[in-house]
C-alpha positions in Angstrom: -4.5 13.3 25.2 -3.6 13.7 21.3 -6.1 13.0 19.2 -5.1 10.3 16.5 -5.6 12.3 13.4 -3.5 14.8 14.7 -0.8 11.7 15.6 -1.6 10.4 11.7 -1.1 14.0 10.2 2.4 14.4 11.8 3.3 11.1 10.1 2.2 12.0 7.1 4.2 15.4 7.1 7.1 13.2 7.8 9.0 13.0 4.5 12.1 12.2 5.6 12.0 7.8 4.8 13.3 6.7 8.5 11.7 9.3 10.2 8.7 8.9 8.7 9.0 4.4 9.4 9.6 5.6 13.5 6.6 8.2 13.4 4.1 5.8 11.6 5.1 2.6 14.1 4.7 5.0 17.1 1.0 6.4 16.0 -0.1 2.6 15.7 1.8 1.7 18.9 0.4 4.3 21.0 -2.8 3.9 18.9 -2.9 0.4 20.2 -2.2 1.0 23.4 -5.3 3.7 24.3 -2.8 6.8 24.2 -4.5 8.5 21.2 -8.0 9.9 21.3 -10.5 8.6 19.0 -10.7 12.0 18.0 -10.6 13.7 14.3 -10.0 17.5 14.9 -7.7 18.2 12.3 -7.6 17.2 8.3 -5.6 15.4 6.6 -3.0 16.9 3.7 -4.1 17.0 0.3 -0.1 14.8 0.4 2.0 13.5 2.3 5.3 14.9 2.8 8.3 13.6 0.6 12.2 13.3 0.5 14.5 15.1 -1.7 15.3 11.8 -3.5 13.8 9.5 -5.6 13.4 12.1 -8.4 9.5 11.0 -9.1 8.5 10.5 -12.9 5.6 10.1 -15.2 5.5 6.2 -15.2 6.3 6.7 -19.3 9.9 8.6 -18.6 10.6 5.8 -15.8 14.1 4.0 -17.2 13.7 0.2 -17.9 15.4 -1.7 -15.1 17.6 -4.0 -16.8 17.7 -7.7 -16.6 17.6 -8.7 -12.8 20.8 -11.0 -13.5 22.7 -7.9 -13.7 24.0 -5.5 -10.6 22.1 -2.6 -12.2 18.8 -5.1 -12.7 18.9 -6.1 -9.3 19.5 -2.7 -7.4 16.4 -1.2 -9.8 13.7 -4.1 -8.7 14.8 -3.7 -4.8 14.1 0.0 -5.3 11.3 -0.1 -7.1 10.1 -2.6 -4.3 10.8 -0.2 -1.8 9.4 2.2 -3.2 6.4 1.0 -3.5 6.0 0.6 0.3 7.3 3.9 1.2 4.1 5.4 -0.6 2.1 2.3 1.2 2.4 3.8 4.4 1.1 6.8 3.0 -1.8 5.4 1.9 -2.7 3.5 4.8 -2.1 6.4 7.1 -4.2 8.7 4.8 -7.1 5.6 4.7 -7.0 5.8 8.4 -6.6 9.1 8.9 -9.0 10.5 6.6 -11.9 8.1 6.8 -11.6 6.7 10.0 -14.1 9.4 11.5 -17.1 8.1 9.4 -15.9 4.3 9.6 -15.1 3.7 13.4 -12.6 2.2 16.1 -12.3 -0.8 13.7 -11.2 1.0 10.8 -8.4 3.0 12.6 -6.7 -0.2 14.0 -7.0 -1.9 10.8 -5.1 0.7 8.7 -2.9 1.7 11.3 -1.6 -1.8 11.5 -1.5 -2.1 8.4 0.6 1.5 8.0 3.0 0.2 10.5 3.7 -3.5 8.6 4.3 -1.4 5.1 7.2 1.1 7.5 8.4 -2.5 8.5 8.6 -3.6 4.8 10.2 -0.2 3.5 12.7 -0.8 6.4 13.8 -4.5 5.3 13.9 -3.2 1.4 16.0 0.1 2.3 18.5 -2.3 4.3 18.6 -4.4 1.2 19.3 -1.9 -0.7 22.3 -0.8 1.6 23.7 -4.4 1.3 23.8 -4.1 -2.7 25.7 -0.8 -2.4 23.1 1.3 -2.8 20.4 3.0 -0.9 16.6 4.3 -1.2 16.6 7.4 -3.5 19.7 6.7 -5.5 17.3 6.1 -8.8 14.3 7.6 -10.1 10.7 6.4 -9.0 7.1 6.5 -9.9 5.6 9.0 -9.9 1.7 8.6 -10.0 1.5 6.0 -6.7 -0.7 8.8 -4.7 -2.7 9.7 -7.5 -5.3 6.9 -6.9 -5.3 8.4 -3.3 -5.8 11.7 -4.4 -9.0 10.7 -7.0 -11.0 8.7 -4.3 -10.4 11.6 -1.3 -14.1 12.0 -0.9 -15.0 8.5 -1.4 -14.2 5.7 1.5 -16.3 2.9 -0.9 -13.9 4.3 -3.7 -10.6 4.0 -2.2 -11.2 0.5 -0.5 -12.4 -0.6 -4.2 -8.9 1.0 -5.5 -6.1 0.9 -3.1 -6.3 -2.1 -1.1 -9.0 -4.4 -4.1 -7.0 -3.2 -6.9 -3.6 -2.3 -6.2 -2.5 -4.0 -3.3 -4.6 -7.0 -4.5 -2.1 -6.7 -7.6 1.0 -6.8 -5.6 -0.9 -11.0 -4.6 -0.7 -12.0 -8.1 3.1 -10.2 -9.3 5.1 -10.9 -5.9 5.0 -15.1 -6.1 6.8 -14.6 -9.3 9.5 -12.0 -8.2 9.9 -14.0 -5.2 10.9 -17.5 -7.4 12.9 -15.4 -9.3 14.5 -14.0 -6.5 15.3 -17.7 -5.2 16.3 -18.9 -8.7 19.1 -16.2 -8.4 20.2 -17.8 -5.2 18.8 -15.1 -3.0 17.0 -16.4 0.1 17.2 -13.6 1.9 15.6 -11.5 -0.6 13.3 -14.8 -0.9 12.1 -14.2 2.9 11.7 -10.9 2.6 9.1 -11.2 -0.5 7.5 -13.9 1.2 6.9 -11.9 4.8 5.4 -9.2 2.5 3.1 -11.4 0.5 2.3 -13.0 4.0 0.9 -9.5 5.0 -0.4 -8.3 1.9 -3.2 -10.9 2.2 -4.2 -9.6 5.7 -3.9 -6.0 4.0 -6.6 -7.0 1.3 -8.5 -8.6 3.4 -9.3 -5.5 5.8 -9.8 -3.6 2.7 -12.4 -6.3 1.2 -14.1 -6.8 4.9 -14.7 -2.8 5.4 -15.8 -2.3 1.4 -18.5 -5.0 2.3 -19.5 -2.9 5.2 -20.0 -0.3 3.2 -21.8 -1.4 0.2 -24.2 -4.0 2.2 -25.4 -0.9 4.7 -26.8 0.9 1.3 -28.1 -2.5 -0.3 -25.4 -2.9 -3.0 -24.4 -6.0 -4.5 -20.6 -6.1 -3.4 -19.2 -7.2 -6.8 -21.4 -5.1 -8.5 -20.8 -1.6 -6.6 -17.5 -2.7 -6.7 -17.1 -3.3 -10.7 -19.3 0.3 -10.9 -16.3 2.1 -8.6 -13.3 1.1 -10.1 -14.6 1.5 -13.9 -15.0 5.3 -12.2 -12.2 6.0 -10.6 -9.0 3.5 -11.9 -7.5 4.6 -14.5 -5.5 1.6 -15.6 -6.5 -2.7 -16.8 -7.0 -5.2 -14.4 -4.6 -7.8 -15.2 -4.4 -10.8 -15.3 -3.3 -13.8 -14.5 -4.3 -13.6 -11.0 -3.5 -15.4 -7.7 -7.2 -16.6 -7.0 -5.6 -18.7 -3.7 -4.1 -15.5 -2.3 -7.1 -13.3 -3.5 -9.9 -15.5 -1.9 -7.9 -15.8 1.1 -8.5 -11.9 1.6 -12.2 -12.1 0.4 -11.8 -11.5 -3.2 -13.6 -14.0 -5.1 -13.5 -14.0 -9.1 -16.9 -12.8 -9.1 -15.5 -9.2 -8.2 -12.7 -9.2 -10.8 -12.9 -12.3 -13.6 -15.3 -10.5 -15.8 -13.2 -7.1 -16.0 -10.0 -8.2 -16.6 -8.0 -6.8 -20.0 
């Protein structure tokens, strides 16, 4: 049987965007269904594998979008969207992958779940793309998404506190106002599409905040403490507000973790 870090690996050497949504829903298929071993006999890449296009820039040479009103405005924001979930399934695969050793049978399924709802959301953003005219890798992207993946490599506490308490916990408190925008613009399908990804966002946080506590309780540590000490350490950029509390305490984040640290 194949182990599932060797499964995870594959995926993650799969740069290629619709080859890389099949191989990530297959791991967490087969994952789910007892045909991987609970085994970790390879290593994960130091990163994953990538297309040819985006072109990927430092975040200050990225282009301003536009106003959304516009054709140009509106194809930027879907891509940047997208964008944003293609490196997602990265970072969920690499959580999963890379810690899930140390972390347990739990852990795996969580991530691995959650790797395969961010290859569903990439999916629905490229095929919005395609109905504007345009496609995934027709603009420039970020750059520096992986880099909070590549700072906390050595660190499970660290990259819950980061990637799923920080960033993703972000995307809770931007996407209610892209998605009214969105349907102010007369979009509902682009509506239902931000609204099935906030949907599962929450869940996403929420598996990040339960295995951080995990973590932190087993060695004593006050959870909003430890995780205040973490991401002072290791994120390089503000907490912002104004924040989504509803959405945030819905996954376990109560302002005791982030009110006081916000710029």
């Amino acid at each position: 049987m194949q182990s599932v870090a060797s499964a995870i690996r594959a995926a993650l050497l799969t740069g290629e965007p619709r080859a890389k949504c099949f191989a990530t829903r297959d791991v967490a298929r087969r994952w789910r269904k007892g045909a991987l071993a609970f085994e970790f006999d390879v290593t994960m890449p130091p990163e994953p594998a990538r297309p040819e296009r985006p072109e990927l820039l430092a975040p200050n040479r990225m282009p301003k979008r536009g106003k959304f009103g516009s054709e140009r405005g509106r194809i930027a924001l879907w891509h940047s969207l997208a964008h944003i979930e293609f490196v997602a399934i990265d970072l969920a695969l690499d959580m999963a992958g890379r810690f899930g050793e140390q972390m347990g049978e739990e852990f795996v399924s969580d991530f691995l779940s959650v790797a395969a709802d961010e290859a569903m959301h990439f999916a629905l953003l490229a095929r919005k793309l395609e109905r504007l005219g345009s496609q995934y890798g027709a603009l420039p992207a970020h750059g520096g998404l992986w880099q909070a993946a590549h700072d906390t490599r050595h660190d499970v506490a660290a990259r819950l506190a980061v990637v799923p308490m920080v960033l993703e916990a972000r995307g809770l408190d931007v996407t209610p106002a892209t998605l009214e925008r969105v349907r102010a613009a007369g979009d509902e399908h682009g509506a239902k599409i931000l609204a099935r990804i906030l949907d599962d966002e929450i869940r996403h946080v929420g598996f990040g905040t339960k295995h951080f506590l995990k973590v932190v309780e087993s060695s004593g540590q006050v959870p909003s403490e430890a995780w205040k000490t973490l991401v002072s350490a290791h994120f390089r950029g503000p907490i912002k507000p104004p924040f989504n509390d509803s959405a945030r305490l819905a996954a376990g984040l109560s302002r005791d973790f982030y009110e006081d640290v916000a710029n």
